[in-house]
N, CA, C and O atoms as a printed pandas DataFrame, in Angstrom:
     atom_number atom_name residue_name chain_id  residue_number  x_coord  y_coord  z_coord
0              1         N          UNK        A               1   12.660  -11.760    3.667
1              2        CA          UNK        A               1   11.645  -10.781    3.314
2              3         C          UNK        A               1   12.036   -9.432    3.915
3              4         O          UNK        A               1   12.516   -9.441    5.049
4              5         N          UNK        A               2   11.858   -8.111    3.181
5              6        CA          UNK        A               2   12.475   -7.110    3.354
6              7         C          UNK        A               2   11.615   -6.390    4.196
7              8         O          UNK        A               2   10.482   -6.872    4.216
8              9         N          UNK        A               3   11.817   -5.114    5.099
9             10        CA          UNK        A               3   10.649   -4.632    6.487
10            11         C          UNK        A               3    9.756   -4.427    5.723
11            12         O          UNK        A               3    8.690   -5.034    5.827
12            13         N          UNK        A               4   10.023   -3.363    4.606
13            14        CA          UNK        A               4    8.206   -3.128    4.115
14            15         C          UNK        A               4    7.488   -4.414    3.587
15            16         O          UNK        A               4    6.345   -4.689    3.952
16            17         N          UNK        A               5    7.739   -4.690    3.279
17            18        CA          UNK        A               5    6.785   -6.346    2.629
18            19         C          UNK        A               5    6.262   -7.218    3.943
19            20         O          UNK        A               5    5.133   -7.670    4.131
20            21         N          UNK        A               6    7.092   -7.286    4.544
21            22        CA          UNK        A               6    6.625   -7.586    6.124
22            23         C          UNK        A               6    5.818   -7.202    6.734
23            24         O          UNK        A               6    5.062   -7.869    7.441
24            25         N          UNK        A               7    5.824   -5.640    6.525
25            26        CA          UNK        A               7    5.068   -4.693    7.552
26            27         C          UNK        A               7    3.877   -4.937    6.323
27            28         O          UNK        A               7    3.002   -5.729    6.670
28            29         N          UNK        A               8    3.743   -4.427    5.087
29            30        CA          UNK        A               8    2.377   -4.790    4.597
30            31         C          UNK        A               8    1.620   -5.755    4.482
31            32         O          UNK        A               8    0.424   -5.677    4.200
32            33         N          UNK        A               9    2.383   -6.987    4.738
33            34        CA          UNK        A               9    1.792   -8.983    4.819
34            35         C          UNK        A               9    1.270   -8.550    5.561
35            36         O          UNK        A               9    0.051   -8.724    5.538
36            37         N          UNK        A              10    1.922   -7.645    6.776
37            38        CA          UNK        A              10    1.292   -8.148    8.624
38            39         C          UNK        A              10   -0.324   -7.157    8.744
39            40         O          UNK        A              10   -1.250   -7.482    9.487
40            41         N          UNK        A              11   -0.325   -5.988    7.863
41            42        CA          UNK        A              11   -1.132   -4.970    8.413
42            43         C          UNK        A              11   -2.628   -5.624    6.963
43            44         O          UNK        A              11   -3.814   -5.544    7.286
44            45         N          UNK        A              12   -2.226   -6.177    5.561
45            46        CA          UNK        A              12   -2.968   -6.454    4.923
46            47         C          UNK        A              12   -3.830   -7.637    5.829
47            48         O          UNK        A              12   -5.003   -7.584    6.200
48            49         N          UNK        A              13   -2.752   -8.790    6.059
49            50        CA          UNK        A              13   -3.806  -10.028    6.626
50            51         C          UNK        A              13   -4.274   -9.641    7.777
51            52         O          UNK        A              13   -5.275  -10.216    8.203
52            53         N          UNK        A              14   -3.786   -8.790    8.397
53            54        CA          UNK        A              14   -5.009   -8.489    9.378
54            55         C          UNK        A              14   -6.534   -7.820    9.494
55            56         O          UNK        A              14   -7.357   -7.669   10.398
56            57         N          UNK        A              15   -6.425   -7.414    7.665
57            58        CA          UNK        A              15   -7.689   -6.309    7.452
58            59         C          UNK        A              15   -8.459   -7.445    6.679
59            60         O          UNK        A              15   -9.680   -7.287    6.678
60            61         N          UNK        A              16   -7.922   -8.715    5.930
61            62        CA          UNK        A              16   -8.597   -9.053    5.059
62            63         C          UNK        A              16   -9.391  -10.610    6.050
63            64         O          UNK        A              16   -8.961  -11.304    6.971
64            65         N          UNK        A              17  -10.604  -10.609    5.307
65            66        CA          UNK        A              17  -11.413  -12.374    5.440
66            67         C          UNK        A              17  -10.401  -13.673    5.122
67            68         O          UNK        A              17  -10.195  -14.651    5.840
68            69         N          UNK        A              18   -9.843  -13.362    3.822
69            70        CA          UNK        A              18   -9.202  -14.542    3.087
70            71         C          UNK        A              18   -7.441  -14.000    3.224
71            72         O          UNK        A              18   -6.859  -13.706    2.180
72            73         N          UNK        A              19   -6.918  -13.935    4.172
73            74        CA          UNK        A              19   -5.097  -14.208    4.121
74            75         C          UNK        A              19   -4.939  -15.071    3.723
75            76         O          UNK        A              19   -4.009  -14.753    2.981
76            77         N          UNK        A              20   -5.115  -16.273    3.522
77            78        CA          UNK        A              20   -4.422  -17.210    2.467
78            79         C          UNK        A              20   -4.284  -16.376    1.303
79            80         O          UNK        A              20   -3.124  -16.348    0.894
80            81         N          UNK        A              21   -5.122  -15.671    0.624
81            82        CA          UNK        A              21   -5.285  -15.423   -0.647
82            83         C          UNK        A              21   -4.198  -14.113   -0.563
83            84         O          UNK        A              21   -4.578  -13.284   -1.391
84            85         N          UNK        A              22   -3.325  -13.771   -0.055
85            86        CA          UNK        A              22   -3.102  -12.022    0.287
86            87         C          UNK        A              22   -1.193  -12.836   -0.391
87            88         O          UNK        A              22   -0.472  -13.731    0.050
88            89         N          UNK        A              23   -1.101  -11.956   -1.516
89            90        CA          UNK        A              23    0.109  -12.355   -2.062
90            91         C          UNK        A              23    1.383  -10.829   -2.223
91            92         O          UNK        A              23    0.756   -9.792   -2.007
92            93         N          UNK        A              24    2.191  -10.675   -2.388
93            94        CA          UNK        A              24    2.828   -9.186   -2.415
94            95         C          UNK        A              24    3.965  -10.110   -3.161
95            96         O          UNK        A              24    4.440  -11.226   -2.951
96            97         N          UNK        A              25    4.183   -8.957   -4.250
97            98        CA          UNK        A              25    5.477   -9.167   -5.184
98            99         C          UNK        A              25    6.252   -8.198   -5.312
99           100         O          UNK        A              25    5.796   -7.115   -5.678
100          101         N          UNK        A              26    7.107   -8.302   -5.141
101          102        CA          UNK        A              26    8.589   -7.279   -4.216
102          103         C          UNK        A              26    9.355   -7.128   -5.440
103          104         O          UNK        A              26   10.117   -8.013   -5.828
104          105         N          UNK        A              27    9.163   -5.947   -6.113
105          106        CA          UNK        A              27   10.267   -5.391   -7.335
106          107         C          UNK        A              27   11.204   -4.074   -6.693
107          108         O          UNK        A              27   10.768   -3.226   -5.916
108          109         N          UNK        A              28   12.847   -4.163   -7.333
109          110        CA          UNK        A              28   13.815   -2.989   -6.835
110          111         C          UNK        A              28   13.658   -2.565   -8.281
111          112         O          UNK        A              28   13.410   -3.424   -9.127
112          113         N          UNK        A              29   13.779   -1.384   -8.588
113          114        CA          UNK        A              29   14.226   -0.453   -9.846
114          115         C          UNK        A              29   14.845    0.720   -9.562
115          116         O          UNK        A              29   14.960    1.163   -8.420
116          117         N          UNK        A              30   15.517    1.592  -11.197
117          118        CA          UNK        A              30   15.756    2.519  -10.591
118          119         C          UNK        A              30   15.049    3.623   -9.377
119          120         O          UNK        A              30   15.517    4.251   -8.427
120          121         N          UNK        A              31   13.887    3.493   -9.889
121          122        CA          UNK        A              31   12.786    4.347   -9.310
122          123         C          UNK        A              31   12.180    3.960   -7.878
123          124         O          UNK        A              31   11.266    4.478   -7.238
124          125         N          UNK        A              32   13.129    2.711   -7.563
125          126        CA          UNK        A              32   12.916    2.397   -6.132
126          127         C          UNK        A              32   12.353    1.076   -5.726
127          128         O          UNK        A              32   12.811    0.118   -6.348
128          129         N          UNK        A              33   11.534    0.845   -4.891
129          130        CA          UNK        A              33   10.807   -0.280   -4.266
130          131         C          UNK        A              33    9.245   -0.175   -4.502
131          132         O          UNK        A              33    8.629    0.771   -4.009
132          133         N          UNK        A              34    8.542   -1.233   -5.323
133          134        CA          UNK        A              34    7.584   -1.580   -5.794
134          135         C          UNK        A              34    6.681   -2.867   -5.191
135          136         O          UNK        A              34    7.004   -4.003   -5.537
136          137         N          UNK        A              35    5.707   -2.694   -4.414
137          138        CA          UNK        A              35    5.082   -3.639   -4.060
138          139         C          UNK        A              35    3.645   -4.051   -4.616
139          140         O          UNK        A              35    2.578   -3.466   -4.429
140          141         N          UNK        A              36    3.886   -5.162   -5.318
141          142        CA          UNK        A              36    2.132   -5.604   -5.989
142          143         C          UNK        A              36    1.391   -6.164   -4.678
143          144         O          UNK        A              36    1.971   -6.522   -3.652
144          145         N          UNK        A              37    0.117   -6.174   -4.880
145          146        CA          UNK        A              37   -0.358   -6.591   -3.519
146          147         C          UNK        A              37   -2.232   -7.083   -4.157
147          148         O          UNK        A              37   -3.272   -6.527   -4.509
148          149         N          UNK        A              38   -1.771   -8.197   -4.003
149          150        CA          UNK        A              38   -3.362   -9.494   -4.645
150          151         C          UNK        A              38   -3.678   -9.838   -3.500
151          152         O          UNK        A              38   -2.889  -10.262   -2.655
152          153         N          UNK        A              39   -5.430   -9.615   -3.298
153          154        CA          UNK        A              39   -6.365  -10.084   -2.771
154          155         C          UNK        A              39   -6.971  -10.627   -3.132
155          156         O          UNK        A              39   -7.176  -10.598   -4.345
156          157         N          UNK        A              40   -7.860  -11.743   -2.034
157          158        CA          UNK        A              40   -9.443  -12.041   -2.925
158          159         C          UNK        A              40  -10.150  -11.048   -3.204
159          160         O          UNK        A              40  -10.157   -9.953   -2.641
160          161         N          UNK        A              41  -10.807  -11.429   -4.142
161          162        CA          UNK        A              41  -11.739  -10.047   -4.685
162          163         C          UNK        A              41  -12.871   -9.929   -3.294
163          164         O          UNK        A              41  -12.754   -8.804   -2.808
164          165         N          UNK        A              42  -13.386  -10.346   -2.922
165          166        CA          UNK        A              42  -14.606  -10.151   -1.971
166          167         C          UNK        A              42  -13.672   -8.892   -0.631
167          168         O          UNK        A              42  -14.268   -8.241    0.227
168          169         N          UNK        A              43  -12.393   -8.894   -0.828
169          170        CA          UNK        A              43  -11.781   -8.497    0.447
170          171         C          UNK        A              43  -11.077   -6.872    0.257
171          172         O          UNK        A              43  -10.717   -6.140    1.179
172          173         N          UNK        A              44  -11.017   -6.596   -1.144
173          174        CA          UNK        A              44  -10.780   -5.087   -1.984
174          175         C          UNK        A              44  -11.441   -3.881   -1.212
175          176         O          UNK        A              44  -10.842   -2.874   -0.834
176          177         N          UNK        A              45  -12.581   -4.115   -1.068
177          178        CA          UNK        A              45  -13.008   -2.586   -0.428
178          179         C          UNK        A              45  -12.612   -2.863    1.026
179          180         O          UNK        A              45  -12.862   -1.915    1.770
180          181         N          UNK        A              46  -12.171   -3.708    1.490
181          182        CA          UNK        A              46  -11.482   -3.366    3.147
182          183         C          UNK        A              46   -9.688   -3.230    2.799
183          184         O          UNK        A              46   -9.088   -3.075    3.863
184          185         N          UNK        A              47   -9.262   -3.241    2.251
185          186        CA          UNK        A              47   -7.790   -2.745    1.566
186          187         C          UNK        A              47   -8.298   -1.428    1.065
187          188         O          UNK        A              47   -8.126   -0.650    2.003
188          189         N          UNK        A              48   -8.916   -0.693   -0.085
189          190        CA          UNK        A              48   -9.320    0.041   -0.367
190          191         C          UNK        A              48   -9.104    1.438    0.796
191          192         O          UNK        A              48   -8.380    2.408    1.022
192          193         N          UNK        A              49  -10.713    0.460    1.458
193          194        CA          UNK        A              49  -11.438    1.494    1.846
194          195         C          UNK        A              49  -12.342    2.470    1.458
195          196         O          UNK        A              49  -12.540    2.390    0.246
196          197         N          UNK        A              50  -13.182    3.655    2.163
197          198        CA          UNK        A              50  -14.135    4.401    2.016
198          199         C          UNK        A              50  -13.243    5.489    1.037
199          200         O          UNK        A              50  -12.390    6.305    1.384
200          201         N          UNK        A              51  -13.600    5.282    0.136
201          202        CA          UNK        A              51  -13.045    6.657   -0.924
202          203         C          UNK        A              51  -11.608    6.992   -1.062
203          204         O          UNK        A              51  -11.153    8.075   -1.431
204          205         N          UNK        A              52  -10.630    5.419   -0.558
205          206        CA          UNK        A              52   -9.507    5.093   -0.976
206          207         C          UNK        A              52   -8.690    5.638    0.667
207          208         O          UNK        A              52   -7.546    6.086    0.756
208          209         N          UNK        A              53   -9.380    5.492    1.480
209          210        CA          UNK        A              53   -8.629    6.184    2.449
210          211         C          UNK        A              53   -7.568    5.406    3.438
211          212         O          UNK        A              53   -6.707    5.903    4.166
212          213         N          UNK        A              54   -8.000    3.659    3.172
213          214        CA          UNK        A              54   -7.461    2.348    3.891
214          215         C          UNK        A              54   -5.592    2.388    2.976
215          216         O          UNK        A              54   -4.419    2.344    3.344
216          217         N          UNK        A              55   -6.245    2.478    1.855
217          218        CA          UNK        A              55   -5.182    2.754    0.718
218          219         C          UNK        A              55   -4.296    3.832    0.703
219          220         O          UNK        A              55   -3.109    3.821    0.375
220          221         N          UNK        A              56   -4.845    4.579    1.011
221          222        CA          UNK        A              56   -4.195    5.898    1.230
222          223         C          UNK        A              56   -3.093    5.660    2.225
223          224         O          UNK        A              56   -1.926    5.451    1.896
224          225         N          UNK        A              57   -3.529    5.704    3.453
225          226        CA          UNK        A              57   -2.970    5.343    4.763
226          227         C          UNK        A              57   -1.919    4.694    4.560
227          228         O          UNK        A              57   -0.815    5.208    4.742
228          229         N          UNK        A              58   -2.102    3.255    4.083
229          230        CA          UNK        A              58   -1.001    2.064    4.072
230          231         C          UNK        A              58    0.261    3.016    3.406
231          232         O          UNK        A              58    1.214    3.448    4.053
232          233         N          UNK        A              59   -0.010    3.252    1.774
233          234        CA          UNK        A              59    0.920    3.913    1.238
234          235         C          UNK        A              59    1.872    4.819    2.341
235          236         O          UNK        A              59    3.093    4.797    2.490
236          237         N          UNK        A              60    0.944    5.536    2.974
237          238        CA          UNK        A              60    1.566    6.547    3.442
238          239         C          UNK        A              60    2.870    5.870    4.762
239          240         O          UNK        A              60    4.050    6.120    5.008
240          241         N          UNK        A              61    2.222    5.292    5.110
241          242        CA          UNK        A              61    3.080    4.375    6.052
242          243         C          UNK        A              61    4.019    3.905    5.666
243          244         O          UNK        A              61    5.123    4.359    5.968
244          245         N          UNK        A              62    3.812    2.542    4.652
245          246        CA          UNK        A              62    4.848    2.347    3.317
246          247         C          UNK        A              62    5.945    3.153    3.258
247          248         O          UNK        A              62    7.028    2.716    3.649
248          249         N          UNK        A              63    5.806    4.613    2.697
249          250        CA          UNK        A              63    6.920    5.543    2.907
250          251         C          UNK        A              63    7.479    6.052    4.003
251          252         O          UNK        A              63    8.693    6.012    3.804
252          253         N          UNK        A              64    7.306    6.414    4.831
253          254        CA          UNK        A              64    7.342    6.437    6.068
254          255         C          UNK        A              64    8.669    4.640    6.480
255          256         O          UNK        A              64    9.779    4.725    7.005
256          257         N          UNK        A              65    8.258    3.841    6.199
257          258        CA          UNK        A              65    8.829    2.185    6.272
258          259         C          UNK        A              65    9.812    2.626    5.211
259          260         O          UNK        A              65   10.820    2.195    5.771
260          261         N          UNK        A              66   10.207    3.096    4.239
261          262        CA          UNK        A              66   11.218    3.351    3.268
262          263         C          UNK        A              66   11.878    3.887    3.464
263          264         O          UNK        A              66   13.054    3.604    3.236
264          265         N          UNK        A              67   11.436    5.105    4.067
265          266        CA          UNK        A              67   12.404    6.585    4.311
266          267         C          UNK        A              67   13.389    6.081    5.426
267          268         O          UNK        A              67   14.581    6.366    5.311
268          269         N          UNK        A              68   12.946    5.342    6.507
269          270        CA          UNK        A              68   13.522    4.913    7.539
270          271         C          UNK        A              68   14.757    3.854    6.643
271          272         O          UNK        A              68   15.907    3.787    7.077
272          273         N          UNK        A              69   14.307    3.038    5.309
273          274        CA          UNK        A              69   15.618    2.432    5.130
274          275         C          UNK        A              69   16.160    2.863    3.958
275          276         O          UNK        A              69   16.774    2.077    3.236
276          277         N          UNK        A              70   15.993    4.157    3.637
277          278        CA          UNK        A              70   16.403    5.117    2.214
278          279         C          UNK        A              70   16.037    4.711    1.288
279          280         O          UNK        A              70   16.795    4.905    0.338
280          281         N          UNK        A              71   14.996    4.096    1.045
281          282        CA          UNK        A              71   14.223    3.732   -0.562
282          283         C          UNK        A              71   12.718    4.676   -0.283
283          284         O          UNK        A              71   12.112    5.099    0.701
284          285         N          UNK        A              72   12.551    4.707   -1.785
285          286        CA          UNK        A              72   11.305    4.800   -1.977
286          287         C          UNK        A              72   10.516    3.741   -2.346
287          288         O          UNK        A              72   10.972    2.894   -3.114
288          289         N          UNK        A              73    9.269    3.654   -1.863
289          290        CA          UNK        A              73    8.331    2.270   -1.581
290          291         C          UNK        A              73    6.984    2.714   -2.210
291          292         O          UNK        A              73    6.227    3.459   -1.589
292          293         N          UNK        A              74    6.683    2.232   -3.496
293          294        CA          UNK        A              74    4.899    2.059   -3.915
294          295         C          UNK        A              74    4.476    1.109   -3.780
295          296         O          UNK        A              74    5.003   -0.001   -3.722
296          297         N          UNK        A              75    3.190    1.508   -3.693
297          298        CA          UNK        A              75    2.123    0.185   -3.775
298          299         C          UNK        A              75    1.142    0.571   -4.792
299          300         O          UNK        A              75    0.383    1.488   -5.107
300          301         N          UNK        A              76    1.734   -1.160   -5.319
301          302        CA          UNK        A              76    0.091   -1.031   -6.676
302          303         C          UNK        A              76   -0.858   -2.220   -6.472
303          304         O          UNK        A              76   -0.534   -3.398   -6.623
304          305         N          UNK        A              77   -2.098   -1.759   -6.103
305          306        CA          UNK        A              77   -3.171   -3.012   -5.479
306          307         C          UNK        A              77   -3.802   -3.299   -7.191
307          308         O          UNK        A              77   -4.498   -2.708   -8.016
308          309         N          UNK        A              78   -3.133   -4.442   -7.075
309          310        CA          UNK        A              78   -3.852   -5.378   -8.634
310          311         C          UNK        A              78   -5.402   -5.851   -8.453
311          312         O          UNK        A              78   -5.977   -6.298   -7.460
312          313         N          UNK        A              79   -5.791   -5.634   -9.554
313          314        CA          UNK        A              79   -7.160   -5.702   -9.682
314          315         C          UNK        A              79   -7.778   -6.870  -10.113
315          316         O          UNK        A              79   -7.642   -7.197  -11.292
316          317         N          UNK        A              80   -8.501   -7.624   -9.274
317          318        CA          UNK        A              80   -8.869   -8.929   -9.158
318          319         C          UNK        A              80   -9.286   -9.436  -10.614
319          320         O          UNK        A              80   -9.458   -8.353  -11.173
320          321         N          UNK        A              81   -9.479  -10.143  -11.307
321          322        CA          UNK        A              81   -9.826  -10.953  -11.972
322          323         C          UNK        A              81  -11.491  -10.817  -11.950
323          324         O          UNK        A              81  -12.102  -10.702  -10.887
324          325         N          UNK        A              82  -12.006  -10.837  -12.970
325          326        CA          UNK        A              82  -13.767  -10.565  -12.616
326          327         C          UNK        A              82  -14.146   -8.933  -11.974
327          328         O          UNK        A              82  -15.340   -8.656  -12.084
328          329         N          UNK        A              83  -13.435   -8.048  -11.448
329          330        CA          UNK        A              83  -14.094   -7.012  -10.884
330          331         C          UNK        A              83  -14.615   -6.212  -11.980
331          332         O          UNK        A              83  -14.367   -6.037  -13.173
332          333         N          UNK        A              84  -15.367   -5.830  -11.175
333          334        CA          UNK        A              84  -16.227   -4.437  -12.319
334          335         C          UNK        A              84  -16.488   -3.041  -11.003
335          336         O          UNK        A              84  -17.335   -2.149  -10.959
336          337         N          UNK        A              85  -15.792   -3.251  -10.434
337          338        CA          UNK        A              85  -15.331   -1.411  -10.099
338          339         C          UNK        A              85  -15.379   -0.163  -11.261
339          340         O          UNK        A              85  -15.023   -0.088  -12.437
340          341         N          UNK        A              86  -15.849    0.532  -10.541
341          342        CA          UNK        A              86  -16.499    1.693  -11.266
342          343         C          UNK        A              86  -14.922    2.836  -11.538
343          344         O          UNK        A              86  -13.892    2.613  -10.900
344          345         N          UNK        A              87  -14.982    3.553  -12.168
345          346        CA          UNK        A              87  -13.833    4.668  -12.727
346          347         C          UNK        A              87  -13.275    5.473  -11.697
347          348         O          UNK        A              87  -12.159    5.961  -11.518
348          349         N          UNK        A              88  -14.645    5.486  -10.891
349          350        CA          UNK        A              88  -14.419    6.929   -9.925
350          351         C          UNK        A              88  -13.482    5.835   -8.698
351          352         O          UNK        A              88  -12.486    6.234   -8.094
352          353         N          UNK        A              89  -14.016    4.594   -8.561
353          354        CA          UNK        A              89  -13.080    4.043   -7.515
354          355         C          UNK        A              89  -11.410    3.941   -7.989
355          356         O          UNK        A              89  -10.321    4.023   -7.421
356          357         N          UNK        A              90  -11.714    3.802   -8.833
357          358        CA          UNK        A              90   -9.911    3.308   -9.610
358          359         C          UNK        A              90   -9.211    4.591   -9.265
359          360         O          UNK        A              90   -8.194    4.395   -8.600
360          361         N          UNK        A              91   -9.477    5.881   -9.536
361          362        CA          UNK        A              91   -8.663    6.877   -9.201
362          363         C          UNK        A              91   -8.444    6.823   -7.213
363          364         O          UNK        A              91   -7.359    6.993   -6.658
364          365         N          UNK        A              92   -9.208    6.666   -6.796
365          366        CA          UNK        A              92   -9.274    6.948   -5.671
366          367         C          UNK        A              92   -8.248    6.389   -4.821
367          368         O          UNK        A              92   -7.476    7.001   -4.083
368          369         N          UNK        A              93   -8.389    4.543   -5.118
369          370        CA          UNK        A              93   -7.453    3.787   -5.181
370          371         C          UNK        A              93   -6.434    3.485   -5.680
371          372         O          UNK        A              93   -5.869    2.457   -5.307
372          373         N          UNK        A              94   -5.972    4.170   -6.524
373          374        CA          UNK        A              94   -4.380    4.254   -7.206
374          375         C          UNK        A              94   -4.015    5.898   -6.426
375          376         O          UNK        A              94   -2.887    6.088   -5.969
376          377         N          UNK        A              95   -4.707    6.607   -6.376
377          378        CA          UNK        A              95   -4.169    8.020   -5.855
378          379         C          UNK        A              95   -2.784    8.356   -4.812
379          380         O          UNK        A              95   -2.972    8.354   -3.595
380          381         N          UNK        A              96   -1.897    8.537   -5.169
381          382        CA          UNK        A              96   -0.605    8.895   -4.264
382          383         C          UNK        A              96   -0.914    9.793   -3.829
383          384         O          UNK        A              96   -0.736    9.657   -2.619
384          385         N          UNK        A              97   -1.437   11.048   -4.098
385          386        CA          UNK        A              97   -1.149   12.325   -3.525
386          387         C          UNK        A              97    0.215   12.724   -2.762
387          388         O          UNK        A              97    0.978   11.840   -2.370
388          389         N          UNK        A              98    0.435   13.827   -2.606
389          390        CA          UNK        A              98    1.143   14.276   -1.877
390          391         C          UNK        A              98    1.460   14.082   -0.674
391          392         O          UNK        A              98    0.304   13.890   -0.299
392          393         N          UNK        A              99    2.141   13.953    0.385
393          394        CA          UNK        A              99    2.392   13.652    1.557
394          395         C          UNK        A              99    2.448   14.971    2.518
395          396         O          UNK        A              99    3.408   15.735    2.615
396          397         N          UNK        A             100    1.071   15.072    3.279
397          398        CA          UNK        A             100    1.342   16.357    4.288
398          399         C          UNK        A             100    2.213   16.550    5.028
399          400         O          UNK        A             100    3.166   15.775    5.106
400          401         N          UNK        A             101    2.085   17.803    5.868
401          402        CA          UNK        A             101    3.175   18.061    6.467
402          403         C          UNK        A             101    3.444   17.049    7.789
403          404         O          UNK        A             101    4.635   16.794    7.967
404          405         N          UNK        A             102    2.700   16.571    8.535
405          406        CA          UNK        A             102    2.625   15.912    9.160
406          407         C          UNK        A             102    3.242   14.675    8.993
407          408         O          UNK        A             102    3.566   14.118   10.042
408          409         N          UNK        A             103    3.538   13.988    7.746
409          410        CA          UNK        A             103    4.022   13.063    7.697
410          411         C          UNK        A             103    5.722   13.066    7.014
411          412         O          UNK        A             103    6.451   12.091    6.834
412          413         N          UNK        A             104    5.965   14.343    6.770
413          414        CA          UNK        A             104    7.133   15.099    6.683
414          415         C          UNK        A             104    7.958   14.949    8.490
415          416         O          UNK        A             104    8.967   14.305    8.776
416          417         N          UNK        A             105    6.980   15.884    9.524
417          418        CA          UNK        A             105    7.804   15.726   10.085
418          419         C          UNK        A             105    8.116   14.698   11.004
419          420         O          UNK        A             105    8.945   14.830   11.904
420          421         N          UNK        A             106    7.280   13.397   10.723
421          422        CA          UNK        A             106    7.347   12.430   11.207
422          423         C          UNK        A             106    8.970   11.652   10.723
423          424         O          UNK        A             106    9.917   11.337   11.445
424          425         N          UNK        A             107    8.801   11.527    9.288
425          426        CA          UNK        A             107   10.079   11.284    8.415
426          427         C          UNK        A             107   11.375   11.808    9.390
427          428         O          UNK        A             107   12.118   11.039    9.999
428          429         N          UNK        A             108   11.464   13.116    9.397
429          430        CA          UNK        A             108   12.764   14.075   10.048
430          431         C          UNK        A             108   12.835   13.701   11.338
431          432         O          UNK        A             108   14.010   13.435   11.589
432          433         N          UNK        A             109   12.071   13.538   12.371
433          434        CA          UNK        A             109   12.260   12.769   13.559
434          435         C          UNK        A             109   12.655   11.385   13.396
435          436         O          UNK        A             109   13.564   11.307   14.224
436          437         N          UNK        A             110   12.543   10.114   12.798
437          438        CA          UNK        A             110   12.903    9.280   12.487
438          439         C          UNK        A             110   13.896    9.176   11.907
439          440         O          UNK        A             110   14.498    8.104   11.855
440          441         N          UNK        A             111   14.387   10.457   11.223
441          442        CA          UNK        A             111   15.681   10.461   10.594
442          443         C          UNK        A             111   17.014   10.675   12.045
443          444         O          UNK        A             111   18.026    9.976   12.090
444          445         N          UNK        A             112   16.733   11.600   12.931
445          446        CA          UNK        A             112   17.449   11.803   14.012
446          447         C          UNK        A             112   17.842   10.865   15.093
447          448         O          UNK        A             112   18.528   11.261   16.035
């Protein structure tokens, strides 16, 4: 198992009720390193988070875990079976945004 998939098993089952249920599927492409990441449904808004911010975070880390081994690393949190999440959450929770500066110069120190 490769560091980021590791590092997200270790930081997901520690947020969720049900780790048995916590699965990650590890794709390479051109476009880099792709991680699916299935929960139980009851356990989504603590992955999530308040207005996608649990989500946010991980990602951001994620890259941060890539840059250190020269890939680029997404995460796409699959959507349970049965949910009925609302529109405004789906953006929130898929949202990449940009990466501040702060986590720029975290990258460049880790690069040295």
């Amino acid at each position: 198992m490769e560091q980021d998939q590791q590092f997200l098993e270790y930081v997901v089952k520690s947020l969720v009720d049900n780790p048995d249920d916590v699965k990650i599927d590890r794709t390479v492409d051109e476009m880099g390193v792709l991680l699916r990441l299935s929960v139980n449904q009851d356990d989504m808004g603590k992955i999530i988070g308040r207005s996608g911010a649990t989500a946010k975070a991980i990602r951001t880390i994620l890259r941060v875990v890539g840059m250190k081994n020269d890939a680029r690393v997404n995460l796409k949190i699959e959507e349970p079976e049965g949910s009925t999440r609302n529109a405004g959450a789906s953006a929130a929770a898929e949202d990449m945004g940009p990466i501040d500066n702060s986590v720029d110069d975290l990258i460049a120190e880790l690069k040295n």
